[in-house]
FIFI-295375 format. One record per residue: residue number from 0; residue in three letters; y, x, z of N, C-alpha, C, CB in turn. Coordinates in Angstrom, 3 decimals. Atoms other than C-alpha are relative to their C-alpha. Glycine has a CB too. Example, Ala and Ser with C-alpha at 12.3 -4.5 7.8 and 13.67 -1.06 7.14 Angstrom:
FIFI-295375
PT; pos; code; n_Y; n_X; n_Z; ca_Y; ca_X; ca_Z; c_Y; c_X; c_Z; cb_Y; cb_X; cb_Z
PT; 0; ALA; -1.190; 0.890; 0.000; -4.500; 12.300; 7.800; 1.200; 0.900; 0.000; 0.027; -0.992; 1.246 $
PT; 1; SER; -1.190; -0.820; -0.060; -1.060; 13.670; 7.140; 1.090; -0.770; 0.730; 0.462; 0.414; -1.415 $
***
This chain:
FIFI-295375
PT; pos; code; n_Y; n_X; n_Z; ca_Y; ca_X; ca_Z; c_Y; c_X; c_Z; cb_Y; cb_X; cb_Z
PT; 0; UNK; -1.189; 0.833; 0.000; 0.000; 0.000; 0.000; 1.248; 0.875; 0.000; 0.000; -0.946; 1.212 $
PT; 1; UNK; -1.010; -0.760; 0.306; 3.525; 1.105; -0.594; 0.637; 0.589; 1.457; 0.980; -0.858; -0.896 $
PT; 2; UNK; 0.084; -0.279; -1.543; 3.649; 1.157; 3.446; -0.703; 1.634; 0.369; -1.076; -1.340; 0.714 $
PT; 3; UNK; 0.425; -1.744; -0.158; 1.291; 4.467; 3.277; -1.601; -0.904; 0.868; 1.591; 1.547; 1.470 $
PT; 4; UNK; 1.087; 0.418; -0.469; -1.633; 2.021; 4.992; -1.006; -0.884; -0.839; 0.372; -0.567; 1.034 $
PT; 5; UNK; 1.169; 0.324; 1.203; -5.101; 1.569; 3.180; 0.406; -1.458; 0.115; -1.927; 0.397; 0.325 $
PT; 6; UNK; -0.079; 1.983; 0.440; -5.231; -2.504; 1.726; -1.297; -0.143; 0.511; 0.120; -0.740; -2.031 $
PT; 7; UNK; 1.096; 0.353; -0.821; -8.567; -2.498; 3.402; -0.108; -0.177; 1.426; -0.773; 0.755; -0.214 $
PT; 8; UNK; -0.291; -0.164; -1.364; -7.570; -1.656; 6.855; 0.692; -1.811; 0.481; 1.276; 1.542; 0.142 $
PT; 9; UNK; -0.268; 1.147; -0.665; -7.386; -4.679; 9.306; 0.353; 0.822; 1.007; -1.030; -1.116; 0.198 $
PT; 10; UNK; -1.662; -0.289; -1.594; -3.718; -3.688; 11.706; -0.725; -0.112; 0.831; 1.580; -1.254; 0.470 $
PT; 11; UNK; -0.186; 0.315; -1.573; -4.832; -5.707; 14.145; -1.625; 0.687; 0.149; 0.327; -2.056; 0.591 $
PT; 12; UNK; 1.076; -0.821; -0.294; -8.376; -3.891; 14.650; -0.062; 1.363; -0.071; -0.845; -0.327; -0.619 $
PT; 13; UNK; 0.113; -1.685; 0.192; -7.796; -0.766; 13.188; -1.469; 0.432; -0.465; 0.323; 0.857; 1.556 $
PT; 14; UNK; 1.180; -0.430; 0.632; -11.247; -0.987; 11.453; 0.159; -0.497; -1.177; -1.235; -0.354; 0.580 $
PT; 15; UNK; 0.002; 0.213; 1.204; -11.816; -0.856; 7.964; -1.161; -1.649; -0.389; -0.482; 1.586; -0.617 $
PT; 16; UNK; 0.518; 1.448; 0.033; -12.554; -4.319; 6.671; -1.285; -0.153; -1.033; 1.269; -1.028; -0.497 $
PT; 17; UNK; 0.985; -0.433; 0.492; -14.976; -2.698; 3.982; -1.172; 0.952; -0.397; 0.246; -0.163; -0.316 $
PT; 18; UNK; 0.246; -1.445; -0.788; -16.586; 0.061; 5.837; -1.738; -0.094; -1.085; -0.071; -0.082; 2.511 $
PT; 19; UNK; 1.269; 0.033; 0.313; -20.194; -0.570; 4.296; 0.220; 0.303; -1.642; -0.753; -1.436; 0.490 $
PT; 20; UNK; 0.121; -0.039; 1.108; -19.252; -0.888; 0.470; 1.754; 0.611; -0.462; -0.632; -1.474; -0.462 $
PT; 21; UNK; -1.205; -0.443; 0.140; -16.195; 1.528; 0.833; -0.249; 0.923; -1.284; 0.563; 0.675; 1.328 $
PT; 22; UNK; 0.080; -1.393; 1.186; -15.428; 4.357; -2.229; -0.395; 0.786; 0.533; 1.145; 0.665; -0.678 $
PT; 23; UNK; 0.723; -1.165; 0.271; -16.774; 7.511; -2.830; 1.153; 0.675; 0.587; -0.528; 0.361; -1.539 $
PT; 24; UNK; -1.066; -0.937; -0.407; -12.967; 8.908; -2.137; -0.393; -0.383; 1.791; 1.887; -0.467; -0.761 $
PT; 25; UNK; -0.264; 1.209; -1.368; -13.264; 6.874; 1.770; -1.184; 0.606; 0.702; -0.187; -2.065; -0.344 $
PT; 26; UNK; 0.786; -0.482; -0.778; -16.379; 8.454; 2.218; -0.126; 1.535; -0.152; -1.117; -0.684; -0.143 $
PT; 27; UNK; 0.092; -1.216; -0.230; -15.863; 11.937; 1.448; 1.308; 1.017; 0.729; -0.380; 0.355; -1.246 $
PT; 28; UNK; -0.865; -0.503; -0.925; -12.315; 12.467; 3.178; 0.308; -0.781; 1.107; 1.070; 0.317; -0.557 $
PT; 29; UNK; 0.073; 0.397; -1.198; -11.528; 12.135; 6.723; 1.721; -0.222; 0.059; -0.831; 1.100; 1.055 $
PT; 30; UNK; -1.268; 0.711; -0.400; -8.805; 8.928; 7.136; 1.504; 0.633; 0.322; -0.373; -0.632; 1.145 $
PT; 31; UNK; -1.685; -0.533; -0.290; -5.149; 10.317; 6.737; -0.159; 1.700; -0.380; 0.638; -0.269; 2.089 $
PT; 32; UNK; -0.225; -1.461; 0.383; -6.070; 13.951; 5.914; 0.672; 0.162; -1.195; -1.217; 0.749; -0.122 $
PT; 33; UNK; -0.974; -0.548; 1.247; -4.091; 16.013; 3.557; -0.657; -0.487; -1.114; 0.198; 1.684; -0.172 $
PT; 34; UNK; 0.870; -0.126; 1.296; -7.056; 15.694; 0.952; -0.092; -1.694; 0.192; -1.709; 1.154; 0.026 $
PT; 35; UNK; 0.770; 1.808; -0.091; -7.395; 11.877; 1.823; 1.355; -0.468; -0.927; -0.168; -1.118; 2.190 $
PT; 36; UNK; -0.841; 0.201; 0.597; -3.413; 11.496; 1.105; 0.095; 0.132; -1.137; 0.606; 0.340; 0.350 $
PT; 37; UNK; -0.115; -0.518; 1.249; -3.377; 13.609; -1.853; -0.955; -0.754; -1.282; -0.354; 1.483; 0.220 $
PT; 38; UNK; 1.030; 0.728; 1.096; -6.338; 11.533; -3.894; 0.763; -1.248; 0.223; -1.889; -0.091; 0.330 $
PT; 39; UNK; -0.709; 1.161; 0.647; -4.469; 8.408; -3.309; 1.253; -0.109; -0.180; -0.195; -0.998; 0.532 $
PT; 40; UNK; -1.478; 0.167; 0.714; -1.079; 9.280; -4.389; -0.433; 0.152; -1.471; 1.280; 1.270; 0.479 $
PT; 41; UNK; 0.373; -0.427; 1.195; -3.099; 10.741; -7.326; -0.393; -1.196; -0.653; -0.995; 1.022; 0.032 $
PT; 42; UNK; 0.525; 1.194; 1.009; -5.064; 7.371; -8.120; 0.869; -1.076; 0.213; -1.549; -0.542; 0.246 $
PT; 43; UNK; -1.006; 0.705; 0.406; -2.008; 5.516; -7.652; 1.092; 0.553; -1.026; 0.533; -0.357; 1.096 $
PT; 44; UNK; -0.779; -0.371; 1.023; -0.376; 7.416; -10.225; -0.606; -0.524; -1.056; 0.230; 1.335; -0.116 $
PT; 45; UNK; 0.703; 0.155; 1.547; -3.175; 7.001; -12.669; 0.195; -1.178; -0.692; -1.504; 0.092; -0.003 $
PT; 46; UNK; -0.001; 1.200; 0.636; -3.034; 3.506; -12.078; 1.258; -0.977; -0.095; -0.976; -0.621; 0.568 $
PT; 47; UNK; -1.183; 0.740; 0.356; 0.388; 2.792; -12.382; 0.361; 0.538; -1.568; 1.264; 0.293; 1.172 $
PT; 48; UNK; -0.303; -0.644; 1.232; 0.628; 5.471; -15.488; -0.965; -0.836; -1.280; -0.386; 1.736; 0.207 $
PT; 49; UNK; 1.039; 1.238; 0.562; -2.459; 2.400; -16.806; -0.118; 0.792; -1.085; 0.516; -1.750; -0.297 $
***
């Protein structure tokens, strides 16, 4: 989201709302790391550049 917080994340829990059938990016970096940030500024570029 343009907020900087995943669209999966449920606020009021603070658990991911699709923890079982999450991406491949979700499961190989650890929540908020540099490398976690950096892949989704990247695939929000791609998919705004459509």
């Amino acid at each position: 989201l343009d907020d900087g917080w995943c669209a999966a994340l449920d606020r009021d829990s603070m658990r991911c709302t699709i923890y079982s059938w999450r991406p491949l990016i979700c499961r190989e970096f650890e929540l908020g790391s540099d490398d976690c940030l950096e892949e989704r500024k990247g695939s929000a570029r791609a998919y705004l550049d459509g």
